[in-house]
N, CA, C and O atoms as CSV, one atom per row, in Angstrom:
chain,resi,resn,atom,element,x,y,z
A,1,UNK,N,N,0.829,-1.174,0.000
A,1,UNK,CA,C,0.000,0.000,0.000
A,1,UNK,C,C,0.879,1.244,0.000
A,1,UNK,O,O,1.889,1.370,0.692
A,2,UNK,N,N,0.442,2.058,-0.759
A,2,UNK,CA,C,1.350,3.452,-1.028
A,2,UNK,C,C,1.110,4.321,-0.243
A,2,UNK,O,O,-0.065,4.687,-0.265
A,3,UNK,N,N,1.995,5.003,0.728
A,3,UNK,CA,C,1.743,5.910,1.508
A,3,UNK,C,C,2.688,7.562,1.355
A,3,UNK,O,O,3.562,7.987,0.598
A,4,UNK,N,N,2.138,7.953,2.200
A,4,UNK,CA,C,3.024,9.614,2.320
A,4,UNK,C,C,3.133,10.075,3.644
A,4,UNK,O,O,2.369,9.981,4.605
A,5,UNK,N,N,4.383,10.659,3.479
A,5,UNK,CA,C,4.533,11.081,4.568
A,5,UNK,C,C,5.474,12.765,4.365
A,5,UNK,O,O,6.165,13.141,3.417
A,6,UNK,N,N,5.155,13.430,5.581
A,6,UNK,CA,C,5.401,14.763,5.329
A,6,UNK,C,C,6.954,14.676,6.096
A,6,UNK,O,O,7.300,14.232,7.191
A,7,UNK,N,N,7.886,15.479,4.696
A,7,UNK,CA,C,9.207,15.379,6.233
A,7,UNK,C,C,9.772,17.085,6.006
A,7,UNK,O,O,9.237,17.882,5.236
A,8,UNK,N,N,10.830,17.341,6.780
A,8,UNK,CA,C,10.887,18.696,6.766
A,8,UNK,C,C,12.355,18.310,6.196
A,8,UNK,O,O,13.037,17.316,6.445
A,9,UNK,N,N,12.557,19.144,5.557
A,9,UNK,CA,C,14.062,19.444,4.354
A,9,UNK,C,C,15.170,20.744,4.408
A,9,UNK,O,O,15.402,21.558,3.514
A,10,UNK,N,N,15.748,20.656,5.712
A,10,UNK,CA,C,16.547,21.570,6.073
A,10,UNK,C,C,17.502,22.095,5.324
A,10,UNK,O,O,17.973,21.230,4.586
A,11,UNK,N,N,18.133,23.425,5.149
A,11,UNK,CA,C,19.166,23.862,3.939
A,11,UNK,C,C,20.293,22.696,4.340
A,11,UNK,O,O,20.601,21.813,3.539
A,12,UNK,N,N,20.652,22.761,5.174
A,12,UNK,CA,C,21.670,21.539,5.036
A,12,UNK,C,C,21.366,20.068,6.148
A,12,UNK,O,O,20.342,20.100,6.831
A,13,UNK,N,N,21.918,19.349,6.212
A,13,UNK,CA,C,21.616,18.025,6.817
A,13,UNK,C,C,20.889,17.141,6.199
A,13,UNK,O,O,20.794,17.612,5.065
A,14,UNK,N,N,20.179,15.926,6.226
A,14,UNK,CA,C,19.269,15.200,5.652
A,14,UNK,C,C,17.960,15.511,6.065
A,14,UNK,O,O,17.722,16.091,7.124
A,15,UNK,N,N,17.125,15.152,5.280
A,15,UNK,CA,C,15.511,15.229,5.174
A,15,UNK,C,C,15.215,14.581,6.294
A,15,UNK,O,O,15.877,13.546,6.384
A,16,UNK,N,N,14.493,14.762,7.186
A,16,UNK,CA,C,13.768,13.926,8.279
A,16,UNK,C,C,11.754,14.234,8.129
A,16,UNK,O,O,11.052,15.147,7.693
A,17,UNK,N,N,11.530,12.999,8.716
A,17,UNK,CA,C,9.883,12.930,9.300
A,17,UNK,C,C,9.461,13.710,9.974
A,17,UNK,O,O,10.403,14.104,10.661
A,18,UNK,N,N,8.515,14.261,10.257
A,18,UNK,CA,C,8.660,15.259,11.022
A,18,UNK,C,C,7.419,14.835,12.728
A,18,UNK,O,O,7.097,15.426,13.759
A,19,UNK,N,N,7.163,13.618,12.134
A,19,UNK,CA,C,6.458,13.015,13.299
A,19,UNK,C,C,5.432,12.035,12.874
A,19,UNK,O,O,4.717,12.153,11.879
A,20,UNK,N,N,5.427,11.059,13.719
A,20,UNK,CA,C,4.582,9.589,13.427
A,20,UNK,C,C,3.136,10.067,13.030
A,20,UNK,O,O,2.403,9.250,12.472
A,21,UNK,N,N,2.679,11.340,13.282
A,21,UNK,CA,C,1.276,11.456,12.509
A,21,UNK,C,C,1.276,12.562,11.293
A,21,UNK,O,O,0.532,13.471,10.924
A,22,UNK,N,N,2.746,11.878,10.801
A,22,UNK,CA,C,2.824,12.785,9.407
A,22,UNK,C,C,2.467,12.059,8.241
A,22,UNK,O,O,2.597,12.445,7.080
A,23,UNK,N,N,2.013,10.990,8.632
A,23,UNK,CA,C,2.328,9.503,7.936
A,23,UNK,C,C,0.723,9.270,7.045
A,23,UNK,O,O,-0.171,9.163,7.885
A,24,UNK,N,N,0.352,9.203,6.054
A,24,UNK,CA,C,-1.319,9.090,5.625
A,24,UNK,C,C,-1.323,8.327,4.300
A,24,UNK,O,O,-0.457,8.409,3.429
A,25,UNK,N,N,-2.542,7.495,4.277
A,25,UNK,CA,C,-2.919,6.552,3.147
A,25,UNK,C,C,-2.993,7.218,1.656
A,25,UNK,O,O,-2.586,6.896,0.540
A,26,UNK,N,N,-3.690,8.261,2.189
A,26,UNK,CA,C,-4.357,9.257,1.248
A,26,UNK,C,C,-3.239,10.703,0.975
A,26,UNK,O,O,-2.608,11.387,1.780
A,27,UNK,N,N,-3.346,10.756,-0.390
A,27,UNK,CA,C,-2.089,11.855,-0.844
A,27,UNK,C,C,-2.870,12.918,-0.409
A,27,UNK,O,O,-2.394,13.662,0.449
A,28,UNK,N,N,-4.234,13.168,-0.945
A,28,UNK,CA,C,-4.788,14.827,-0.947
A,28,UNK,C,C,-4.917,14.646,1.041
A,28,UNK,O,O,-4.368,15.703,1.352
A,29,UNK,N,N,-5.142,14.243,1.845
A,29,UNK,CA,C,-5.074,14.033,3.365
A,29,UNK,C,C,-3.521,14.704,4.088
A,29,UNK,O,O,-3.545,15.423,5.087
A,30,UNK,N,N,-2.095,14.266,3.293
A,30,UNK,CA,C,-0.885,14.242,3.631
A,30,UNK,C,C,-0.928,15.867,2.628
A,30,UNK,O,O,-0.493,16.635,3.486
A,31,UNK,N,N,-1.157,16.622,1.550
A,31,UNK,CA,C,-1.465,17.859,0.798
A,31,UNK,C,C,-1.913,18.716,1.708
A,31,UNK,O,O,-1.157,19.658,1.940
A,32,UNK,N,N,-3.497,18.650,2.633
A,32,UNK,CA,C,-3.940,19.337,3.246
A,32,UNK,C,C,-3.476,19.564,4.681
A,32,UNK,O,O,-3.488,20.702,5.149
A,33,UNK,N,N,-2.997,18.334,5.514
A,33,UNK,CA,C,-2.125,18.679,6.813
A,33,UNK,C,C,-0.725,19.705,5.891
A,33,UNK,O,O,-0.452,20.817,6.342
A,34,UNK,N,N,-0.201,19.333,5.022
A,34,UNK,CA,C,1.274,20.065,4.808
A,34,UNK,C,C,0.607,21.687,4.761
A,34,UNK,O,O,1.058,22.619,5.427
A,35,UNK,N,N,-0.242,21.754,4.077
A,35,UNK,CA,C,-1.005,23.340,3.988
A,35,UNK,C,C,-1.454,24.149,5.097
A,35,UNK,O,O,-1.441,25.379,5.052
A,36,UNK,N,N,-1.955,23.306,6.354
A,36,UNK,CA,C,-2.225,23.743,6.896
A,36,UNK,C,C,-0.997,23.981,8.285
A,36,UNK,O,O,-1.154,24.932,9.050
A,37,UNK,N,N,-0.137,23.270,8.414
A,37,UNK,CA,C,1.143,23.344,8.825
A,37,UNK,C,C,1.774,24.847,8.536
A,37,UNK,O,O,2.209,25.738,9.265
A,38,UNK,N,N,1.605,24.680,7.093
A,38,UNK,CA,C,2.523,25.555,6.422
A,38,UNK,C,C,1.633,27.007,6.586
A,38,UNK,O,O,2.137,28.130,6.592
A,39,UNK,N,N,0.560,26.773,6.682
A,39,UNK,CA,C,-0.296,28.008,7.161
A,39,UNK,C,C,0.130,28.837,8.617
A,39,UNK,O,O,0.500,30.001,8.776
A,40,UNK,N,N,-0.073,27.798,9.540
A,40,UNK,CA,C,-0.262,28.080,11.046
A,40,UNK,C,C,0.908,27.612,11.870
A,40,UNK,O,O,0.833,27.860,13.073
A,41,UNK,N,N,1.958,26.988,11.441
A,41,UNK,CA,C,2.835,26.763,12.214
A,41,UNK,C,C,4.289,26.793,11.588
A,41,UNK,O,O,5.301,26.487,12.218
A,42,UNK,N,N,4.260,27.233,10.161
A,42,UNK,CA,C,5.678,27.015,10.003
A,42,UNK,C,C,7.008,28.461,10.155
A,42,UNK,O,O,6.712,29.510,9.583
A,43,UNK,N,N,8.021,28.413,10.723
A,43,UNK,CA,C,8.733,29.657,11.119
A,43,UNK,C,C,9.545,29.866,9.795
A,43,UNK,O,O,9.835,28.930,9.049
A,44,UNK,N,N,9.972,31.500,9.510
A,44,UNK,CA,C,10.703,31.419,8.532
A,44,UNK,C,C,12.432,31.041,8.567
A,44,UNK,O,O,13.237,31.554,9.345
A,45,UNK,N,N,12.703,30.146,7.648
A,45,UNK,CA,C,14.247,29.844,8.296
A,45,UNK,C,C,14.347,28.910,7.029
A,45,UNK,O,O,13.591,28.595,6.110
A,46,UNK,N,N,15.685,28.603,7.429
A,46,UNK,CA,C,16.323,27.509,6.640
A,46,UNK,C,C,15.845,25.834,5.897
A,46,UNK,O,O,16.410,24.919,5.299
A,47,UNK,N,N,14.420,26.185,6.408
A,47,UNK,CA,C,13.499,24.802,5.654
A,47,UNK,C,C,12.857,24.733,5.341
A,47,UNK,O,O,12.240,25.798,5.341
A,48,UNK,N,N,12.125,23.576,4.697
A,48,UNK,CA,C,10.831,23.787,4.122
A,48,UNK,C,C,10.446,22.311,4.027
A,48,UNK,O,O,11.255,21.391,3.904
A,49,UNK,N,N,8.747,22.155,4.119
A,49,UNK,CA,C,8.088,20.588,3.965
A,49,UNK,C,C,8.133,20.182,2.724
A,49,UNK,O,O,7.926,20.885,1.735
A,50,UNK,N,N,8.334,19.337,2.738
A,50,UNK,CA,C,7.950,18.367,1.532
A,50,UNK,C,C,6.607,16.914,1.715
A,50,UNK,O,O,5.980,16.667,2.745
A,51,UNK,N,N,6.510,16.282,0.571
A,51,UNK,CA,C,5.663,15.322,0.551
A,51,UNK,C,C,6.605,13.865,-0.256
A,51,UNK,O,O,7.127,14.056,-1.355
A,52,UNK,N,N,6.693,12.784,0.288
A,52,UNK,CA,C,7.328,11.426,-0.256
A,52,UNK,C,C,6.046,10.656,-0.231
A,52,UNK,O,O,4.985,10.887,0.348
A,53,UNK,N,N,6.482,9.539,-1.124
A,53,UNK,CA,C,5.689,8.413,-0.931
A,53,UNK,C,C,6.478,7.525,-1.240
A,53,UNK,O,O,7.339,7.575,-2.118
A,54,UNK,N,N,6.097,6.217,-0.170
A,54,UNK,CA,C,6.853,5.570,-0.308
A,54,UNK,C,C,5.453,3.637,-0.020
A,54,UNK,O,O,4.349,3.464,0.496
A,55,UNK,N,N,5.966,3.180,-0.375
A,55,UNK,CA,C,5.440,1.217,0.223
A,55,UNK,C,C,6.162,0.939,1.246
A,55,UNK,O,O,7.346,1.208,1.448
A,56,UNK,N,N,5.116,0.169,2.150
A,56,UNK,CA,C,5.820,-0.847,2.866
A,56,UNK,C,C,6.096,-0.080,4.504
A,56,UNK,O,O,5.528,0.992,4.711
A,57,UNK,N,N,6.727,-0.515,5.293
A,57,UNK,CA,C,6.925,0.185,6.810
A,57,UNK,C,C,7.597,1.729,6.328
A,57,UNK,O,O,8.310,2.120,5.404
A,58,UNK,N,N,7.081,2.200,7.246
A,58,UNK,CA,C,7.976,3.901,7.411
A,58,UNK,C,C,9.185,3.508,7.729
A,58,UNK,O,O,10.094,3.862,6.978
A,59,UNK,N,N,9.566,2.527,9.138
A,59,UNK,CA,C,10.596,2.535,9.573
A,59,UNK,C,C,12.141,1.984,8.434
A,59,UNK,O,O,13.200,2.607,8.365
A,60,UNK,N,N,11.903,1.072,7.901
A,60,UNK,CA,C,12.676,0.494,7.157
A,60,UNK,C,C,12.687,1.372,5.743
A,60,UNK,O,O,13.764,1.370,5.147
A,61,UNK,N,N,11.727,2.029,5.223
A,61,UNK,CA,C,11.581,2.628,3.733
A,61,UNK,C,C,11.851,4.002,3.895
A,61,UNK,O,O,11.811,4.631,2.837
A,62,UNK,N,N,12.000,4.371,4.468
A,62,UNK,CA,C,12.263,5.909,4.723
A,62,UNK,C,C,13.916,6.648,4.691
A,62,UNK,O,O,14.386,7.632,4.120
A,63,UNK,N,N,14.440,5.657,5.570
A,63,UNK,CA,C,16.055,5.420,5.327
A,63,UNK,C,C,16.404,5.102,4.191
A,63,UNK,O,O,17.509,5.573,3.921
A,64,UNK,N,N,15.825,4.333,3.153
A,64,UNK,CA,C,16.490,4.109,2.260
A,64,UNK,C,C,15.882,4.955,1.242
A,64,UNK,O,O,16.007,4.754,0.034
A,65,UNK,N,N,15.085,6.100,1.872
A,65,UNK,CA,C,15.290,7.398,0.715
A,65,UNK,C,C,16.227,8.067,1.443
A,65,UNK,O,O,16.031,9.203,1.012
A,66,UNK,N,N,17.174,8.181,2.300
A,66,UNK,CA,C,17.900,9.384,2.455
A,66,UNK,C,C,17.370,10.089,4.012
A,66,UNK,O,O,18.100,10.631,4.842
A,67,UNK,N,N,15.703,9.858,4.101
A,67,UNK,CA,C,14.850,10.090,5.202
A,67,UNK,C,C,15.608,9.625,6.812
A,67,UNK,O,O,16.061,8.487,6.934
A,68,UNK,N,N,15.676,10.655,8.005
A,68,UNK,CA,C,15.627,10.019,8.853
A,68,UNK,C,C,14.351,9.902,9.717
A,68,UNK,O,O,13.491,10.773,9.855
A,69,UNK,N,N,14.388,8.434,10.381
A,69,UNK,CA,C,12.845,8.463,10.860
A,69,UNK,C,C,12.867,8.905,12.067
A,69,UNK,O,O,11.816,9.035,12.696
């Protein structure tokens, strides 16, 4: 099953998760939390969210994009 998850993408370091309920079945679900994040909570600085999708466990598939979990 194909999932998404929201991670935050710092100017430098690796991409990380940004928390176990970033994680959703549904793409437009994982679209509308990132929007509304990005609305009401995000500071201006050196990063920015993104959206992945990936199969299979977060824990094991995430690392092997580069992701830390």
């Amino acid at each position: 099953m194909r999932k998404y998850a929201i991670i935050r993408v710092p100017g430098s370091g690796p991409p990380a998760l940004i928390d176990m309920d970033s994680i959703f079945s549904d793409k437009a679900e994982a679209q509308a939390k990132l929007a509304q994040i990005e609305k009401t909570q995000l500071k201006a600085h050196h990063t920015f969210l993104d959206i992945v999708s990936f199969e299979g466990n977060a824990e094991e598939e995430l690392p092997k994009l580069g992701i830390i979990f």
